[in-house]
C-alpha angles and dihedrals in degrees: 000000000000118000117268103025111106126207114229100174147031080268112357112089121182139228107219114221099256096045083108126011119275096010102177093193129005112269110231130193135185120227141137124228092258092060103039079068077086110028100132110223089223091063096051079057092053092054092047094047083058094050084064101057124102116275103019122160135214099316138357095237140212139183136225084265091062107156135153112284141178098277103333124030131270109255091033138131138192133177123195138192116254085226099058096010145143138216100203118185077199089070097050102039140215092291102057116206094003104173152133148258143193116206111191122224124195076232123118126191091266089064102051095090113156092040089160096054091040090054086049087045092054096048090046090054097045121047121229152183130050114318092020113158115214120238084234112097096210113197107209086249088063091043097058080039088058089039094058098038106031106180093005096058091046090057099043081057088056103255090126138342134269099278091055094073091032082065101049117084111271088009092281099292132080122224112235099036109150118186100196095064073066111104119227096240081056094050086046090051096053102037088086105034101062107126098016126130096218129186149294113039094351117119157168110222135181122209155167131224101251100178141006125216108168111038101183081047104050090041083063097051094047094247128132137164125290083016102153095226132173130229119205117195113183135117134189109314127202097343090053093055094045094054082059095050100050095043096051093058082058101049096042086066092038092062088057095047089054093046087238101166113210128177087221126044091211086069086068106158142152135209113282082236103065139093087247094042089045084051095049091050097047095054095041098060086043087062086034081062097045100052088055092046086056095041081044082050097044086053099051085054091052103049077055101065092037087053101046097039096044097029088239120146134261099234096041097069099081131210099234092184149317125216140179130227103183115047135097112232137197101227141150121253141165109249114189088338092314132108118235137159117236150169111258119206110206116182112158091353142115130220110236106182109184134228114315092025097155076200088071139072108279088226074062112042102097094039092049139227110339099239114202113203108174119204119213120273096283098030130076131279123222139209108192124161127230121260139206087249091062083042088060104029117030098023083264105302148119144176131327100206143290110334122225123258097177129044125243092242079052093058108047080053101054102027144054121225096199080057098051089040086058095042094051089042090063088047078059089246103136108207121196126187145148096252133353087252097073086043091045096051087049104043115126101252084072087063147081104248097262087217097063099047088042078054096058092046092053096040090042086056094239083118149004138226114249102153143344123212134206129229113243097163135349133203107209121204 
């Protein structure tokens, strides 16, 4: 481990104030021996860099998937005062509301006959890959409509029914989206890609639930062992980057204009409470909403196909949860035995709200917050649900996923798609894509064993197992 960062617990591992100048908090991660083999030191500075911004409350956090990031590192969270605090693009990311959801079928693994043709059918119903149009013809009026809405208007426009929103985090719609703080190169980037898969680490994956480990759990969130589920990994697109972008350029000068002093320019913010933070906000949750309209959208493709290939019907394949890994949100939480509202940062990192959460499906209450950890493509997928120790300890929040450990120029050097696509086909995982590159740069020797970072959540207490589930066949985007 790197000097000066001391361990405190079996996972949890602390930044000392110091360890960088002007540190406001200490920073603290959670990670077992086996993955601090591949804890990057850059990333540990990244985490340090956050804990000096304004505003800042109680740690600068990161996860067991801890990795280097634009600004703050991937995995990490940061919550800050709305008196002294910041609004940071840094802490969001590039890929706004990327997130994940797991859509039940009555299907088990003996009915999944025609696996071959299921997994065409599905890439032929979603588009992927990078540039992908969607076959929606979105006019600018719809768009705004989706901005604003994001899975309910989806659903109002007939891509689902009511309980789908109603099981997405914020019911799949963010309070304070304003469309108008959008660009138009980032409207016109997004007017063609709703309802489109994309690239990189996005996916389309069917499972099965291979284990259960929480059966009172599991019963809530409508899961059982051998279910045929699908697991649906996308975020915002083009619209989404380019929100980013623009806003950036306009932190970055921000930072400047309110005499907020960073060691590292890719951490640009301004106060919640100014006109550029206000404006951050409000196009972030725009492309927040975006993201869950074209995930709301995926899904109603996909219930097609189900339904068309296995004679189910529509309205039996059930939305378990959504939830987002890259967003700031305004939420209540109790700091040093007082209650206080803040602005969660959230980058590579889920919400896992515990038992007796009123933000969260009555039918889930007592079991707590569905949390969705996907593996990557051969390993293994988790549900888990949120806890009172993440509550008290992370804001409550825990990992995203893997992490990566190779990058994806890495991997196209070192490894062949068309391999790892055979090698996953005799383990019985089918694997479509538009080319072996995008299967290459995504195979799951790039990544943490997911087993093991789901492990040191669960042990740690941030979340806890419910279920794993087993690939059977992946759309890459």
């Amino acid at each position: 481990m790197l000097q000066g960062v001391t361990r405190i617990g079996p996972y949890e591992w602390e930044v000392p104030i110091g360890f960088v100048p002007d540190m406001r908090v200490p920073g603290r991660f959670f990670l077992s021996d086996r993955l601090a083999e591949t804890l990057e030191p850059g990333a540990i500075q990244q985490l340090a860099n956050v804990a000096t911004m304004p505003g800042i409350v109680k740690n600068s956090l990161a996860m067991p998937d801890i990795h280097w990031g634009y600004g703050f590192p991937i995995g990490g969270v940061a919550a800050f005062g709305m008196e002294e605090g910041v609004i940071s693009p840094g802490g969001v990311g590039f890929d706004i509301n990327c997130g994940v959801r797991i859509l039940t079928t009555p299907l088990s693994a003996a009915d999944l006959v025609r696996k071959r043709e299921l997994i065409e059918g599905l890439f032929s119903a979603v588009p992927t890959g990078v540039g992908a149009k969607s076959t929606l013809r979105l006019d600018q009026k719809e768009l705004l409509g989706m901005l604003r809405g994001g899975s309910k208007w989806a659903v109002e426009h007939g891509f689902g029914i009511e309980e789908d929103f109603l099981h997405c985090e914020e019911q799949g719609s963010m309070v304070g989206a304003d469309p108008e703080a959008v660009s138009q190169k980032a409207r016109q980037r997004g007017m063609p890609q709703s309802g489109t898969l994309g690239a990189g680490n996005h996916f389309l994956e069917v499972q099965m639930v291979e284990e259960v480990y929480d059966p009172a759990a599991a019963s809530a969130y409508g899961i059982s062992e051998g279910q045929i589920c699908i697991m649906i990994h996308c975020g915002s697109r083009g619209l989404g980057h380019q929100v980013c972008t623009d806003h950036l350029r306009i932190l970055e000068a921000a930072t400047r204009k309110y005499g907020i002093t960073l060691p590292d320019r890719q951490l640009a913010c301004a106060p919640l409470s100014s006109p550029e933070g206000r404006a951050y906000f409000g196009a972030m949750a725009a492309a927040a909403n975006y993201a869950w309209a074209n995930r709301q959208v995926i899904m109603h493709m996909t219930r097609e196909v189900f339904a068309r290939m296995y004679s189910i019907a529509y309205e039996d394949m059930h939305l378990v949860y959504d939830v987002a890994h890259n967003v700031a949100k305004f939420e209540e939480h109790t700091v040093d035995g007082r209650r206080m509202r803040v602005c969660v940062h959230r980058k590579g990192a889920t919400r896992a709200f515990g038992p007796g959460s009123p933000d969260l499906p009555p039918a889930y209450r007592e079991a707590g917050q569905p949390v969705i950890i996907p593996g990557s493509m051969g390993t293994p997928s988790y549900l888990l649900h949120g806890t009172a120790v993440a509550m008290e300890r992370t804001f409550g929040s825990t990992c995203h996923g893997a992490g990566r450990v190779m990058s994806r120029t890495k991997a196209k050097k070192m490894l062949s798609g068309h391999e790892v696509k055979e090698a996953l086909g005799k383990e019985g995982i089918l694997v479509r894509a538009h080319h072996n590159g995008a299967i290459a740069d995504e195979a799951p020797e790039v990544y943490k064993p997911s087993d093991e970072v789901v492990r040191v959540v669960h042990e740690a207490g941030l979340s806890r197992r419910v279920a794993r589930f087993k690939p059977l066949g992946v759309i890459k985007g």
